[in-house]
C-alpha positions as CSV (number, residue, x, y, z in Angstrom):
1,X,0.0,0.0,0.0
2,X,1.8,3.5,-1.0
3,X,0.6,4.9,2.6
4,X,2.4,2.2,4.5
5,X,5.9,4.0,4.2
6,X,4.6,6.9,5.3
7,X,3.0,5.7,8.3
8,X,5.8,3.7,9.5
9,X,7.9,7.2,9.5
10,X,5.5,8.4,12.5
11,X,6.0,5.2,14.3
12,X,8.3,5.9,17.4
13,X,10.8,2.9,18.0
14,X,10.1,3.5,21.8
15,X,6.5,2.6,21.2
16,X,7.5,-1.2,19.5
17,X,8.1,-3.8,22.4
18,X,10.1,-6.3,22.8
19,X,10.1,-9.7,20.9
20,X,7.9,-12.0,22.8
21,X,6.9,-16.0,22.8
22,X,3.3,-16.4,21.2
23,X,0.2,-14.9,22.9
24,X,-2.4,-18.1,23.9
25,X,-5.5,-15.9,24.5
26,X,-8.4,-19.0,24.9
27,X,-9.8,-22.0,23.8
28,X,-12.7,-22.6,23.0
29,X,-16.0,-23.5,24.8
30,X,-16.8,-27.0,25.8
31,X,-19.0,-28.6,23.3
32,X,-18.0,-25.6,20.7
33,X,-18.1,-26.2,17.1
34,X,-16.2,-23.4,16.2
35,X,-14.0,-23.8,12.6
36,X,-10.4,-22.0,14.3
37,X,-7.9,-22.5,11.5
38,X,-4.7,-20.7,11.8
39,X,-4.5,-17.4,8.8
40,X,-2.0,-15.0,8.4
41,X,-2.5,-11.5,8.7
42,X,-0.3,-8.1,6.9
43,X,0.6,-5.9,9.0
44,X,3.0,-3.0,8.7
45,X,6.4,-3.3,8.5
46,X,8.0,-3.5,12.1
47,X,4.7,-3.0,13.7
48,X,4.4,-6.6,14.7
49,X,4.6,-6.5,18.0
50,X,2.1,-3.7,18.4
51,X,-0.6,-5.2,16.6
52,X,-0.1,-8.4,18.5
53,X,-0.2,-6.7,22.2
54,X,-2.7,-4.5,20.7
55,X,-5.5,-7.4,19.4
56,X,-4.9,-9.4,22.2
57,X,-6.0,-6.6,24.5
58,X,-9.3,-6.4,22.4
59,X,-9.9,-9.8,22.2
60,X,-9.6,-9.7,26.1
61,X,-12.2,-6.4,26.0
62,X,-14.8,-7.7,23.7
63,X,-15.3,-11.3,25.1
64,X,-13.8,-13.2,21.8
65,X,-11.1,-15.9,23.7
66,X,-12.9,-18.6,22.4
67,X,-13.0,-17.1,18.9
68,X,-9.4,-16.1,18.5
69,X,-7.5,-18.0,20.5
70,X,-3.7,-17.2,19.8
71,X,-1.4,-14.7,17.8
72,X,2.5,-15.3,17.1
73,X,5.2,-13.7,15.5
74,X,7.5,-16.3,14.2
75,X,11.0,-16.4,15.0
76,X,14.1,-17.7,14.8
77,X,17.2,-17.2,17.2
78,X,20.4,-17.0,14.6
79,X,23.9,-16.9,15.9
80,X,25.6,-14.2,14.0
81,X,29.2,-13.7,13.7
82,X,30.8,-10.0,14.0
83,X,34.3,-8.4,14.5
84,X,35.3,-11.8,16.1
85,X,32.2,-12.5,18.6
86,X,29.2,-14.7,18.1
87,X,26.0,-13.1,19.4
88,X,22.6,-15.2,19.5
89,X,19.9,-12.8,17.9
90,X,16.4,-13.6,17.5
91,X,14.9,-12.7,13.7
92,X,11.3,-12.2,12.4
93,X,11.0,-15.5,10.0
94,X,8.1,-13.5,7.7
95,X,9.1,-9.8,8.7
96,X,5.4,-7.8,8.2
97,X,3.2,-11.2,8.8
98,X,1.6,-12.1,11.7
99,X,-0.3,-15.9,12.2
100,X,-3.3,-15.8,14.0
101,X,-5.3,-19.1,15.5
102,X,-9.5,-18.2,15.0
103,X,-12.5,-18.6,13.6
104,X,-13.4,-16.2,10.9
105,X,-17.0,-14.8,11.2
106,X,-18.6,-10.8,10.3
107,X,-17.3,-10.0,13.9
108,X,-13.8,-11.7,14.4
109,X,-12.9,-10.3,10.9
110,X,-13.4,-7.1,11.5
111,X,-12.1,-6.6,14.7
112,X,-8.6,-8.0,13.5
113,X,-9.3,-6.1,9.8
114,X,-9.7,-2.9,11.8
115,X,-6.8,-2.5,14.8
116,X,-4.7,-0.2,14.0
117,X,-1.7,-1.7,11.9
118,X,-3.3,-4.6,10.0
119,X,-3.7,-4.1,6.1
120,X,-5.4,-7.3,5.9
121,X,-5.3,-10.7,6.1
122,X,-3.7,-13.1,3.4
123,X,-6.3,-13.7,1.2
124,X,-9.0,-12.1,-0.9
125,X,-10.3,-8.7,0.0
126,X,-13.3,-10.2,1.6
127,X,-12.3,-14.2,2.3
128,X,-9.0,-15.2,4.2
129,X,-7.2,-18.3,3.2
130,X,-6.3,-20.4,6.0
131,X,-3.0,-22.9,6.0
132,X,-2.7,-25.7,5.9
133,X,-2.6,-28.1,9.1
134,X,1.2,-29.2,7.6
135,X,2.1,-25.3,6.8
136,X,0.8,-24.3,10.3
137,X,2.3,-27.1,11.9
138,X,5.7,-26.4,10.2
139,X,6.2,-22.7,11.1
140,X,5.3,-23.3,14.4
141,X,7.4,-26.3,15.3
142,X,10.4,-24.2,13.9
143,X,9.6,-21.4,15.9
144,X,12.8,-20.6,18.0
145,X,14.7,-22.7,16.7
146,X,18.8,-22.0,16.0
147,X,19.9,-21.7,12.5
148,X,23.0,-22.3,10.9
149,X,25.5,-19.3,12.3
150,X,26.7,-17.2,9.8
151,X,29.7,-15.0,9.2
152,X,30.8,-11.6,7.4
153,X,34.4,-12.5,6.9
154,X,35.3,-11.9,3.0
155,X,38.1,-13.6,0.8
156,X,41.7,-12.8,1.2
157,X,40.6,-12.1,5.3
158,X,43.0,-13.7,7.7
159,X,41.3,-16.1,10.6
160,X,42.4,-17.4,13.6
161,X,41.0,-21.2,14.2
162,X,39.3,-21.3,17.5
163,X,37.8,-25.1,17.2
164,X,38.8,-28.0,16.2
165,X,42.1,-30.0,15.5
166,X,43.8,-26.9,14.2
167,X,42.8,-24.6,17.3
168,X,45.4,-21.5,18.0
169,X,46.1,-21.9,14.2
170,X,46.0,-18.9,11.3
171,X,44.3,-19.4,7.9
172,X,43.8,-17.2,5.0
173,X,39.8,-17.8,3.6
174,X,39.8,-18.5,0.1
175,X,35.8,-18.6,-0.4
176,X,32.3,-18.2,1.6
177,X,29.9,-20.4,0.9
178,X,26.6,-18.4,-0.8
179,X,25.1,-19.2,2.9
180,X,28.1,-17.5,4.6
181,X,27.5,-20.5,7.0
182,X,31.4,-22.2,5.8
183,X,34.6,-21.0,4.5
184,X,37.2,-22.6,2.3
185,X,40.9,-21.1,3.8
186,X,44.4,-22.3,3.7
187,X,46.3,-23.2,6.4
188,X,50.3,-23.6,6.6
189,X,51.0,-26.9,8.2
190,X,54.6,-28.3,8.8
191,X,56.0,-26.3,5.6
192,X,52.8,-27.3,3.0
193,X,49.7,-25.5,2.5
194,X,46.1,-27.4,3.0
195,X,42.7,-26.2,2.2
196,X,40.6,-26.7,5.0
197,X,36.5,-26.1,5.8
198,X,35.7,-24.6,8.8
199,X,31.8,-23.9,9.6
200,X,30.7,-20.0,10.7
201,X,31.8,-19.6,14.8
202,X,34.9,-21.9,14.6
203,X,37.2,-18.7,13.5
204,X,37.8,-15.2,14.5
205,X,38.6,-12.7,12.2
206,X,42.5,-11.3,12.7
């Protein structure tokens, strides 16, 4: 939408919280036959966490925990590599999206349609598409979970080996894999040179 750069300009960065785990808000009533799929809703970009903290507060308000019954922001905790330390940061895996557990009726629809944040759900205009039990069950089960580390050293960067047989040792890298999860470097052992692979967090850049 062309107004969605423009309204993430006004939005303070003191007014986004922090990251959080996913937001159980009910379950639904004994004996309810309720159709709660999981869908995904649009929402602007780095606005997540408002919207979540924001619908779950209406939810609450207006009586709906057995309607919608949970909202998550995927993540993903990625150890990153820079100037020689490896940090553990958690990422958005679909920056902008939000899932959201519920049955959609007139009412539940637009109460998420219309907080403030939400462009819309992924779908049609007027019908949302829920996922699949396999695609729900997949983001979910990989939510939090470590990925590969990665690292920002270049060719021609000298290393220092911190794991592994050739600990203490100095390398030159030679190529990063497209991933920047392994290098390719050469290392001077006993008067010959061998090309050795060394995955992302066993080196620190010299």
């Amino acid at each position: 939408m062309p107004d969605i750069e423009a309204e993430d300009k006004n939005i303070s960065k003191e007014e986004q919280p922090e990251v959080s785990a996913p937001t159980e808000i009910g379950k639904p009533s004994e004996g309810s036959q309720k159709d709660i799929r999981w869908y995904v809703i649009h929402t602007y970009s780095g606005y997540e966490n408002k919207v979540k903290d924001t619908l779950t507060r209406k939810v609450h308000s207006m009586g709906m925990d057995d309607t919608i019954l949970q909202i998550l922001l995927p993540l993903q905790d990625e150890e990153e590599e820079k100037n020689g330390e490896v940090k553990t940061v958690s990422r958005k895996v679909f920056p902008g999206y939000l899932l959201i557990q519920m049955e959609v009726n007139d009412r539940s629809w637009y109460v998420v349609r219309n907080t403030p944040g939400v462009t819309g759900f992924v779908g049609t205009a007027t019908k949302p598409i829920p996922l699949s039990d396999e695609e729900a069950e997949r983001i979910i089960n990989g939510n939090g979970q470590k990925a590969q580390p990665t690292t920002d050293v270049k060719t021609g960067d000298r290393i220092r080996i911190t794991k592994g047989p050739f600990e203490d040792r100095t390398a030159v890298v030679l190529q990063v894999s497209d991933d920047k999860s392994k290098v390719k470097a050469d290392i001077s052992n006993f008067g010959t040179t061998t090309t050795i692979e060394l995955e992302a967090g066993s080196f620190d850049l010299l």
